[in-house]
C-alpha positions as a Markdown table, in Angstrom:
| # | Residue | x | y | z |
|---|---|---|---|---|
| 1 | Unk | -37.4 | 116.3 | -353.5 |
| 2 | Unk | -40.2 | 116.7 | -351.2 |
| 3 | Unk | -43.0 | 118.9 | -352.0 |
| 4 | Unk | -42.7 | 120.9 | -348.3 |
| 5 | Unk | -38.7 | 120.7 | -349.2 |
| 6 | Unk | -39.5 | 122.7 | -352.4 |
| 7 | Unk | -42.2 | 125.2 | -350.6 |
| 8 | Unk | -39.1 | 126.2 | -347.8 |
| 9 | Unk | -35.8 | 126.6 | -350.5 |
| 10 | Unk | -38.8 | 128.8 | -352.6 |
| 11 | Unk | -39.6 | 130.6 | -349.6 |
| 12 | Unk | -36.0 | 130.8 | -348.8 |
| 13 | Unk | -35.0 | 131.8 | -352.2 |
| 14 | Unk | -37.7 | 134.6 | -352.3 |
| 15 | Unk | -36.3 | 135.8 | -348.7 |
| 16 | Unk | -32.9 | 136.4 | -350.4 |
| 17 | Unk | -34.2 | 138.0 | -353.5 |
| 18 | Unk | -35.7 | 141.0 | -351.6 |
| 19 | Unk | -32.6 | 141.9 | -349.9 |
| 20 | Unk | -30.0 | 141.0 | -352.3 |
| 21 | Unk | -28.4 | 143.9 | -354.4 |
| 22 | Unk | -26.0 | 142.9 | -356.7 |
| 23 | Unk | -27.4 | 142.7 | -360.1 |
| 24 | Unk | -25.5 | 138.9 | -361.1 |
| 25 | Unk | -26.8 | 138.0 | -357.5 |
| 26 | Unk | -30.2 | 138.9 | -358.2 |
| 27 | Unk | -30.3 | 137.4 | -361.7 |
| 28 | Unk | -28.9 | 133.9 | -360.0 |
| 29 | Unk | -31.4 | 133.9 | -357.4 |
| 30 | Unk | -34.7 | 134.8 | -359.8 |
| 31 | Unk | -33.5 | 131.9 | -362.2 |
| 32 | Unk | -33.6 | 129.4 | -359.4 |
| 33 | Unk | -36.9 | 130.8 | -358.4 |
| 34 | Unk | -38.0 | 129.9 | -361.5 |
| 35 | Unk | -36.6 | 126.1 | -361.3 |
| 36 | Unk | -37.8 | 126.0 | -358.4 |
| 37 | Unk | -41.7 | 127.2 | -358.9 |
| 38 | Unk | -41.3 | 125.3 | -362.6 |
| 39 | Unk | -40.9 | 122.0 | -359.8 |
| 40 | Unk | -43.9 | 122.6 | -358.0 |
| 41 | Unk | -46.0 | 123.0 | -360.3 |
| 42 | Unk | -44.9 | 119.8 | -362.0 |
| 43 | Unk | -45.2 | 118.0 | -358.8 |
| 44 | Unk | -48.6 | 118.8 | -358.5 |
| 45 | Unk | -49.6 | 117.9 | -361.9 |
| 46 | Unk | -48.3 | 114.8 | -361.6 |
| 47 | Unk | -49.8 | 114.1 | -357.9 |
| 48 | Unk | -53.2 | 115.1 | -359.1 |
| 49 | Unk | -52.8 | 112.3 | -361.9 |
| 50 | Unk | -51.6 | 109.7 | -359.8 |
| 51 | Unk | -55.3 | 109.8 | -358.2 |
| 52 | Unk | -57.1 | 107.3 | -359.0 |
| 53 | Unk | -60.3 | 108.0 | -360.6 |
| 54 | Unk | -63.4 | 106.8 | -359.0 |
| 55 | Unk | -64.8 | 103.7 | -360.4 |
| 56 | Unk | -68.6 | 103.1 | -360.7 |
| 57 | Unk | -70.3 | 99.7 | -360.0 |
| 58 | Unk | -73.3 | 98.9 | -360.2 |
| 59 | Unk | -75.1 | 98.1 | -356.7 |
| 60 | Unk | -75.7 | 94.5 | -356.1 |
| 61 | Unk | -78.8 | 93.5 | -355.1 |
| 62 | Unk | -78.7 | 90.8 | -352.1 |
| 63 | Unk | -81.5 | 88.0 | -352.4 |
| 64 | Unk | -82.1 | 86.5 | -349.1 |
| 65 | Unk | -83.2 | 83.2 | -349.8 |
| 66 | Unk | -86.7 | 82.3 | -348.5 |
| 67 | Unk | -86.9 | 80.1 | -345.5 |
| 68 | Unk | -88.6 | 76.7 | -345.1 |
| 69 | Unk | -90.3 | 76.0 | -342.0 |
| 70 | Unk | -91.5 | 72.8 | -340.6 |
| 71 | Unk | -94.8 | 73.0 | -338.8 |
| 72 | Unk | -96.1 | 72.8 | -335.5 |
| 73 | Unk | -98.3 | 70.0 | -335.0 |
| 74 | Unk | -97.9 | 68.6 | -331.0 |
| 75 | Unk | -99.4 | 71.4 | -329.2 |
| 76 | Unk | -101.8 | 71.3 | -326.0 |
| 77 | Unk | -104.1 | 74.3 | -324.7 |
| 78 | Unk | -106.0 | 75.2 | -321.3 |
| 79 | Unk | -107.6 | 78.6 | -320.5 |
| 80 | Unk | -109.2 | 80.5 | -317.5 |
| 81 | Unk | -111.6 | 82.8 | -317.6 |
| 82 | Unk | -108.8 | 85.7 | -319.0 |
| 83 | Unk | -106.5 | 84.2 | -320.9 |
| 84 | Unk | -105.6 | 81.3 | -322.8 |
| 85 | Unk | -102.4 | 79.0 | -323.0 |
| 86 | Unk | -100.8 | 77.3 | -326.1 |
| 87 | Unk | -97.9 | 74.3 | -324.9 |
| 88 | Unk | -95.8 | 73.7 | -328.4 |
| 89 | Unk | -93.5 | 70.7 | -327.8 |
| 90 | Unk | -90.3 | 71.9 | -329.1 |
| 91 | Unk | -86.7 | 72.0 | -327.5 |
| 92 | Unk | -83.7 | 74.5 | -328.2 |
| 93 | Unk | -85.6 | 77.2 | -329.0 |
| 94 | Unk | -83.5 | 80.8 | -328.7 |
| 95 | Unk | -86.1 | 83.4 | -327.3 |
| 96 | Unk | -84.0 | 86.1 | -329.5 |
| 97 | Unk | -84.5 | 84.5 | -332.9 |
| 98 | Unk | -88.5 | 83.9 | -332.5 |
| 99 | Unk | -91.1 | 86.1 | -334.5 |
| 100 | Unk | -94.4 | 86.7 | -333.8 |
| 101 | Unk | -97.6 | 88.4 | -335.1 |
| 102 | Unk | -100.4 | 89.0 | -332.8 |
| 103 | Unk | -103.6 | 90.0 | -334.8 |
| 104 | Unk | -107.1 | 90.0 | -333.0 |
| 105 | Unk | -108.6 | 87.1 | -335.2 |
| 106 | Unk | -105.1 | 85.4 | -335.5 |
| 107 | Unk | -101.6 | 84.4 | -334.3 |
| 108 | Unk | -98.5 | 83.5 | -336.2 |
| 109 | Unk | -95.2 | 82.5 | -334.5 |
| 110 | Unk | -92.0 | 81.5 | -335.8 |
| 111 | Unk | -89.0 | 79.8 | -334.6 |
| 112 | Unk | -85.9 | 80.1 | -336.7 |
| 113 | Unk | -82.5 | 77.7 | -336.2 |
| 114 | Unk | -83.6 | 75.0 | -333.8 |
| 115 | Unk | -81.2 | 72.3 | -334.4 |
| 116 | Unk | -80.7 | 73.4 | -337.8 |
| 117 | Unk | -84.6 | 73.9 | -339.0 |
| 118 | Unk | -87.3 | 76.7 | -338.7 |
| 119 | Unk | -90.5 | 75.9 | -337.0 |
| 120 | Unk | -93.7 | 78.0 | -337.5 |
| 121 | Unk | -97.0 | 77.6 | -335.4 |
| 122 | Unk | -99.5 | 79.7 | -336.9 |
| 123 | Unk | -103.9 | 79.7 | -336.4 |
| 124 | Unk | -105.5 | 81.6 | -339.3 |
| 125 | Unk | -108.4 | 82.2 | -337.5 |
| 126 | Unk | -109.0 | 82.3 | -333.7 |
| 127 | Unk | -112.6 | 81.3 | -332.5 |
| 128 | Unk | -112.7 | 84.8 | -330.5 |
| 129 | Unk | -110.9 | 88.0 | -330.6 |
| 130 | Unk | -107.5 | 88.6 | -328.4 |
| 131 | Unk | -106.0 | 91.5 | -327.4 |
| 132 | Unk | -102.8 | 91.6 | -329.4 |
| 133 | Unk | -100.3 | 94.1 | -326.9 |
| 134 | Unk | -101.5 | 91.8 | -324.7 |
| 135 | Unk | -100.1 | 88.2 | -325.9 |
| 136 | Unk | -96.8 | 87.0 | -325.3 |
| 137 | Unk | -94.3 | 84.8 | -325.8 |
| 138 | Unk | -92.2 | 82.5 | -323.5 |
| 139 | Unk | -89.1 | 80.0 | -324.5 |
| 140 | Unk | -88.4 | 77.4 | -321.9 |
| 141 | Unk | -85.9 | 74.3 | -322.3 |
| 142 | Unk | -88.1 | 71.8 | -323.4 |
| 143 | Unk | -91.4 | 73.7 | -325.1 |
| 144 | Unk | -92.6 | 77.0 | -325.6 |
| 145 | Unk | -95.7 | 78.8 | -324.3 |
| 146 | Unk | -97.7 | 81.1 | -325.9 |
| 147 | Unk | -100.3 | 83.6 | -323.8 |
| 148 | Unk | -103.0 | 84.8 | -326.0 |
| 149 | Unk | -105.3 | 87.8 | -323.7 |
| 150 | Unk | -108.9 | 87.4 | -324.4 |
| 151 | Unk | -110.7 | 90.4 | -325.2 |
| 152 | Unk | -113.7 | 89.6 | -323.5 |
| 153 | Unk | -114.0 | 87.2 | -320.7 |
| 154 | Unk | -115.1 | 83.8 | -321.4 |
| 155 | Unk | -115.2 | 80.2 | -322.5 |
| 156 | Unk | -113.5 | 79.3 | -325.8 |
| 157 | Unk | -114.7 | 76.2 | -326.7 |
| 158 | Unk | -112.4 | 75.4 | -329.5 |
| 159 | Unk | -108.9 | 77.3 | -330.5 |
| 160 | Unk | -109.9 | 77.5 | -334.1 |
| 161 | Unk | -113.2 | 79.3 | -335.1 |
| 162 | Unk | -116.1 | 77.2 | -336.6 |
| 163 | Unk | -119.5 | 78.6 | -337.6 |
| 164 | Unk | -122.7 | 77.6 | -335.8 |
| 165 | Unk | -124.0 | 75.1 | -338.4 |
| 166 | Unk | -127.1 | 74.9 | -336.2 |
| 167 | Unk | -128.0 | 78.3 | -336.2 |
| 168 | Unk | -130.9 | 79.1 | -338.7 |
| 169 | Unk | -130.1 | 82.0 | -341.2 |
| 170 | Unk | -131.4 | 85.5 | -340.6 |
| 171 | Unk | -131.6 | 87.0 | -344.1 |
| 172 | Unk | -135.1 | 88.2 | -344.6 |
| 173 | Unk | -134.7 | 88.1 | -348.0 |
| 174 | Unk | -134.4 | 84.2 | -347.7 |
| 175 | Unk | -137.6 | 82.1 | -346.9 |
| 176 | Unk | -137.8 | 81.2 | -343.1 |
| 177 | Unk | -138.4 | 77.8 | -344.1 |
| 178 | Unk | -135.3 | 77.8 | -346.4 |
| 179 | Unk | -133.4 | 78.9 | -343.3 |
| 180 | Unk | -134.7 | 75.5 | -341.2 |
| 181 | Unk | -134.2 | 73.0 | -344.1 |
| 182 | Unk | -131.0 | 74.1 | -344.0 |
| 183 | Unk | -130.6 | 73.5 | -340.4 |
| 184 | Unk | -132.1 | 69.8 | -340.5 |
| 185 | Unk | -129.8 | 69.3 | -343.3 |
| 186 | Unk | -126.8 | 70.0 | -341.2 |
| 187 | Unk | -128.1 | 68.3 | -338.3 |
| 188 | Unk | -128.7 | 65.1 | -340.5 |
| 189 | Unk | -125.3 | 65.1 | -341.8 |
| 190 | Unk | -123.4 | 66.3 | -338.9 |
| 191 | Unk | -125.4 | 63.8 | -336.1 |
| 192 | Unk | -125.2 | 59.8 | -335.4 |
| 193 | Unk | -127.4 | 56.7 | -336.8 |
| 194 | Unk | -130.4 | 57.3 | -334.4 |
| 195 | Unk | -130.2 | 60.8 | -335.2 |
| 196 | Unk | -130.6 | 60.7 | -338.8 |
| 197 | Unk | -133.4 | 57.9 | -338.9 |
| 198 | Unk | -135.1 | 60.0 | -336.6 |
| 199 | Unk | -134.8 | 63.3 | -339.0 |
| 200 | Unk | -135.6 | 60.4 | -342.1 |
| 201 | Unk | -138.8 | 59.5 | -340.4 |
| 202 | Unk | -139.9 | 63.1 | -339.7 |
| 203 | Unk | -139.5 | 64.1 | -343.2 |
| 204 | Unk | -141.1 | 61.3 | -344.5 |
| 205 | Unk | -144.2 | 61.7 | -341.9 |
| 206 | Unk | -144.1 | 65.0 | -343.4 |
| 207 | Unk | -144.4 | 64.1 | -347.0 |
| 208 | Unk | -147.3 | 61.7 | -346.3 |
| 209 | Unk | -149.1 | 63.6 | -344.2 |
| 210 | Unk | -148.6 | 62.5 | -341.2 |
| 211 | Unk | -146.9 | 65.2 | -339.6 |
| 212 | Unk | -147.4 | 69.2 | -340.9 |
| 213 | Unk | -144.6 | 70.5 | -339.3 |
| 214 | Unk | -140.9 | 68.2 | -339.8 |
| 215 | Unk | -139.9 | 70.4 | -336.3 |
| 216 | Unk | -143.5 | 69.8 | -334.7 |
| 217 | Unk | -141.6 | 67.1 | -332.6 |
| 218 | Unk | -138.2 | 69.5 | -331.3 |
| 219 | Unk | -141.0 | 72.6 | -330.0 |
């Protein structure tokens, strides 16, 4: 029988028991009462065991594999006085599955599921500062273009930074002469034949008397 079933005959039964008046009547009706309410609470009991306690599991941790990317290497670049412009020579890109960081020293940009591989086209260290909010991303068909803002106006003359080798050192600390050995040094290794028998010669002149000064010659 049906728990509501067994809720209405009780209700029913109790209806009956309040305007009944025979005594064998009355004693009929409270026994079923009984029976009845002696039911539903059976019922119950066994409904609230039939519930399935709640089983505890530990939480699995998901490890996302980490992703192999193939690097950029065909690129081209051209700039105006604003901005500059980086051409990377790759096809099928999706614009909604690229990721990029814009820092103002540095640039990182990555193209995941392009014909089954994940590009990245990154540059550690920019020869001048850009104006991140500024740089953007654009996917066409057959290459991608990246716009980096300048944040001051310009000439870049490379798209990687690289120290002034020429440049004497400033620390006072350091003799001033140090500071031009060095200089010659990095000329001598950095420039061509005539270059370097020229610097020989000067240093030479200079050690035999010939010349005081090895720079006498470039003032």
């Amino acid at each position: 029988m049906a728990a509501n079933d067994l809720a209405l005959d009780l209700e029913e039964l109790q209806q009956l028991h309040t305007i009944a008046k025979r005594p064998r009547v009355l004693s009929l009706i409270s026994t079923e009462i009984r029976n009845l309410e002696k039911l539903s609470k059976d019922g119950a009991s066994v409904s609230s065991s039939q519930i399935p306690a709640p089983v505890l599991t530990a939480a699995k941790v998901i490890h996302k594999p980490s992703l192999n990317y193939v690097s950029v290497s065909s690129f081209s670049w051209d700039q105006d006085n604003d901005k500059v412009k980086i051409y990377l020579s790759l096809e099928g890109v999706d614009q909604e599955k690229t990721e990029t960081g814009f820092k103002p020293m540095s640039i990182d940009a990555k193209f995941h599921d392009v014909h089954g591989k994940n590009y990245r086209f990154s540059l550690p260290k920019l020869n001048k500062e850009i104006v991140p909010e500024k740089c953007k991303v654009l996917v066409k068909p057959s290459r991608v273009v990246i716009t980096l803002a300048k944040a001051s106006k310009g000439n870049w003359l490379d798209l990687h930074y690289k120290e002034d080798k020429f440049k004497p050192s400033l620390d006072k600390e350091k003799d001033p002469m140090a500071g031009i050995m060095d200089m010659m040094k990095n000329m001598y290794d950095d420039g061509d034949e005539e270059m370097k028998k020229t610097i020989a010669k000067a240093w030479t002149d200079a050690r035999s008397g010939k010349a005081a000064d090895p720079l006498k010659r470039y003032t």
